[in-house]
N, C-alpha and C positions, 0 to 999 in steps of 0.2 A: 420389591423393586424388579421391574421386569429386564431381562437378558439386553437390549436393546439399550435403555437409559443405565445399565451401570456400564455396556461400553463407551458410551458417548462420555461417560464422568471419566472411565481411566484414560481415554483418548484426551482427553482436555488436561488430565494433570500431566500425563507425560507432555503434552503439547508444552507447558506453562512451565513444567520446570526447564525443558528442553530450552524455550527461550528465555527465560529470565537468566539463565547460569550461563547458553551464550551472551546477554547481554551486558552483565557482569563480568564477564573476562574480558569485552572485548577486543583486539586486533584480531590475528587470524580465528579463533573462534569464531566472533559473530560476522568477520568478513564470509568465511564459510558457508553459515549462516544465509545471509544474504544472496552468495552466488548461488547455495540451492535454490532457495528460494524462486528466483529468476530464472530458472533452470526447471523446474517444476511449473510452474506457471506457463514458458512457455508448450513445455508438453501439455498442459490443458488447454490453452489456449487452442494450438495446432488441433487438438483432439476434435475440441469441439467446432471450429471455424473447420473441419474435412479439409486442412491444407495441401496433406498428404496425396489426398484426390485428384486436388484441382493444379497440383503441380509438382512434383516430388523434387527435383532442383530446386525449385524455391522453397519448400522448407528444408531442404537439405544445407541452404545459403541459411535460415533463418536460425537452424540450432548451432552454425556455424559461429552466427555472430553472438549467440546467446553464449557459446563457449568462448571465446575471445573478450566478450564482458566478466565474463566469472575469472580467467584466468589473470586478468590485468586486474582486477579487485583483491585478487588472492596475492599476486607475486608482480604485479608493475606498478606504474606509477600515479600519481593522483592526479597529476599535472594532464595528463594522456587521456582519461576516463572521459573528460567531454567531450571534446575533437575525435577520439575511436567511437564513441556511442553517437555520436553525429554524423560522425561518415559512413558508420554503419550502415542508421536511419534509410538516409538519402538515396543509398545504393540501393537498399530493397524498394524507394519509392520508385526506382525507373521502368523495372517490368509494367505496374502498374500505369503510368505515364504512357506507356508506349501501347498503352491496351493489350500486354503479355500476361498479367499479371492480375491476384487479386488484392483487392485493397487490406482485407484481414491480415496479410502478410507481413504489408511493414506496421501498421497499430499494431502486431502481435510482439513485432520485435521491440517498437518503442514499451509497452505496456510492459513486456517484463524483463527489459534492459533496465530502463529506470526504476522499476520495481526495485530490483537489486540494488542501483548505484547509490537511490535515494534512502534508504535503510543504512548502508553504510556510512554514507555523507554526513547522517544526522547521529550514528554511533560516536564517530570519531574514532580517536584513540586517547582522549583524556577522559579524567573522573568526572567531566562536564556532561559529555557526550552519554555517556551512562543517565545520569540526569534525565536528559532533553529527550531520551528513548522512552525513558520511563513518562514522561510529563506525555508524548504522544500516544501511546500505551494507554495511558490511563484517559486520558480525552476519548479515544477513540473506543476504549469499551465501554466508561460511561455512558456514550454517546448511543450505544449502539441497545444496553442493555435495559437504560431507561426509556426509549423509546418505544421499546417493545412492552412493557409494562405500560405507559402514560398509555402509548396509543392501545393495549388492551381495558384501561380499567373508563376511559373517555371515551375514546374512541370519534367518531364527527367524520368531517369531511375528507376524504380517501387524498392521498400527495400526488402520488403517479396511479390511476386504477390502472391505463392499459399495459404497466412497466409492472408494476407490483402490486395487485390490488386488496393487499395485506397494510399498507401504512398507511399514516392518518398525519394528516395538518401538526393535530396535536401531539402525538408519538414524536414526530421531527423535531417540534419545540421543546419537548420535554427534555429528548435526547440532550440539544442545545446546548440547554442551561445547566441538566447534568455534567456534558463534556467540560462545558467553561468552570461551573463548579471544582471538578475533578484538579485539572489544569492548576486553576487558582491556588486549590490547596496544596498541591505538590510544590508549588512554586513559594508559597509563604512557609512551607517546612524547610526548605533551604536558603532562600534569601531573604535578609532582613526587608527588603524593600526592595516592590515588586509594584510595578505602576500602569496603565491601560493599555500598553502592550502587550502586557502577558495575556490580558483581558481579550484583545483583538486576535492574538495569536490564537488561542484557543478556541474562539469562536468560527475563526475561519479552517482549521481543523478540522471541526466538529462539525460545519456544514460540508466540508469537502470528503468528510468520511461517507457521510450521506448518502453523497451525489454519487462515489464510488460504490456504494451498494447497490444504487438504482443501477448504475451502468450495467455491472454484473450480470444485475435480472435482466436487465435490457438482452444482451447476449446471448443468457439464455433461449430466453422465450422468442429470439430473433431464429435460434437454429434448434428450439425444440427440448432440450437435454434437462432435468431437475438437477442434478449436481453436476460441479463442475469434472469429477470424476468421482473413485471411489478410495482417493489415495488414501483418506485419512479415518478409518473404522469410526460407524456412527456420526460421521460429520459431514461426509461426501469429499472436496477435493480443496484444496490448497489456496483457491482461488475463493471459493465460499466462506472461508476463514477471514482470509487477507483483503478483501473486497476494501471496505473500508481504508484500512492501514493504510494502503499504497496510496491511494490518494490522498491522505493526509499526507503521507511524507513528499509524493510529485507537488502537494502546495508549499509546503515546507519548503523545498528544494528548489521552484520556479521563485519565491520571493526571495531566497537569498540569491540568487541568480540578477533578479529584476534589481535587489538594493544594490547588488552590486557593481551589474551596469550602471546603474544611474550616478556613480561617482558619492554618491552621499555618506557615503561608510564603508570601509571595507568590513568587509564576513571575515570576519578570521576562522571560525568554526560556528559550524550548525546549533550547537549547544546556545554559546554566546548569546548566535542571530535571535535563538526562539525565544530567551530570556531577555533580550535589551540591552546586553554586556557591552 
């Protein structure tokens, strides 16, 4: 075993138990959790978008609001979390508006504001929310792991060549049906009865983990960089990990948001929303 692949193995177990054990405790644990998270991303993010460069106020405003999201996730309120992450948003989108500004600036802060807020949202603080981590968890690495095997052992028509020219039509579908697979049986080992919900859920998961990985590469290959740093030994950075994840939980997090406007049900918790409760 060479030097290189047994770092990339102990980096991944301490990664896995790091999150599974914050997952399982969670309140401040895996809220923790989460604010790094968000906190880290946006350092790659900045890193890589040279915001530093092109305006050192504006990211000086940017890891402002990034700590303003972590500390209200850690010690304020929940009721507070959309209206601060909204007014955040808005304020970073005026430079930009006024032609002061560049646009990476406020996507940096939405991408890993909500990175953080939607991890927590879908944690909770009940033994549901534990659950509903694990049911996205497992979607999302099926999703991710089968892909990569389908679309090496088939292989066919490339998905994105000028974004990724490493996937395939068939790797995505495989992923798919892996992710829903995954989904399904996590959800039929805890609830007796589990109906095309769970089914829809997963599936749109499992395609939005996807789309979050193309994005990533897009990023990339927009400003040049193979890893999103080098925060994490054998793996590159925080963001090549999480690529996927976040977007599943931003979909997770936009549809209880959308059921909720729409008057049809209230969310009582994320757990509930993504099982049908």
């Amino acid at each position: 075993m060479s030097q290189e692949l047994r770092l990339r193995i102990y980096s991944a177990v301490v990664m896995i138990v790091v999150v599974v054990a914050a997952t399982w405790l969670g309140g401040y644990a895996f809220r923790f959790l989460a604010a790094a998270m968000g906190l880290l991303i946006y350092y790659e993010w900045s890193t890589i978008t040279r915001l530093a460069e092109k305006s050192l106020r504006a990211d000086a405003f940017g890891w402002l609001s990034l700590a303003l999201i972590a500390l209200n996730l850690l010690f304020g309120s929940d009721d507070l979390t959309v209206p601060l992450f909204g007014g955040l948003v808005v304020t970073t989108l005026i430079p930009p508006l006024l032609r002061r500004g560049s646009w990476w600036q406020p996507a940096g802060v939405f991408y890993a504001g909500l990175s953080a807020i939607s991890l927590s949202a879908i944690r909770g603080e009940d033994s549901l929310g534990f659950i509903a981590m694990l049911f996205v968890f497992l979607v999302v690495w099926a999703t991710d792991i089968l892909a990569y095997f389908v679309g090496r052992a088939i292989g066919g028509p490339k998905l994105a060549p000028r974004i990724s020219p490493g996937k395939t039509w068939s790797g995505a579908i495989g992923g798919t049906l892996a992710g829903v697979a995954a989904g399904v049986l996590l959800a039929s080992a805890h609830f007796q009865d589990i109906g095309l919900w769970v089914v829809m859920i997963a599936f749109i998961l499992s395609v939005a983990g996807q789309i979050g990985d193309l994005f990533e590469s897009f990023i990339k290959r927009r400003f040049g960089v193979k890893d999103s740093s080098r925060l994490i030994p054998g793996h590159g950075g925080v963001m090549d990990r999480v690529d996927g994840l976040v977007f599943a939980c931003f979909a997770a997090f936009f549809l209880a948001l959308a059921v909720s406007a729409g008057g049809d049900r209230v969310v009582v918790s994320m757990g509930a929303f993504l099982f049908g409760l």
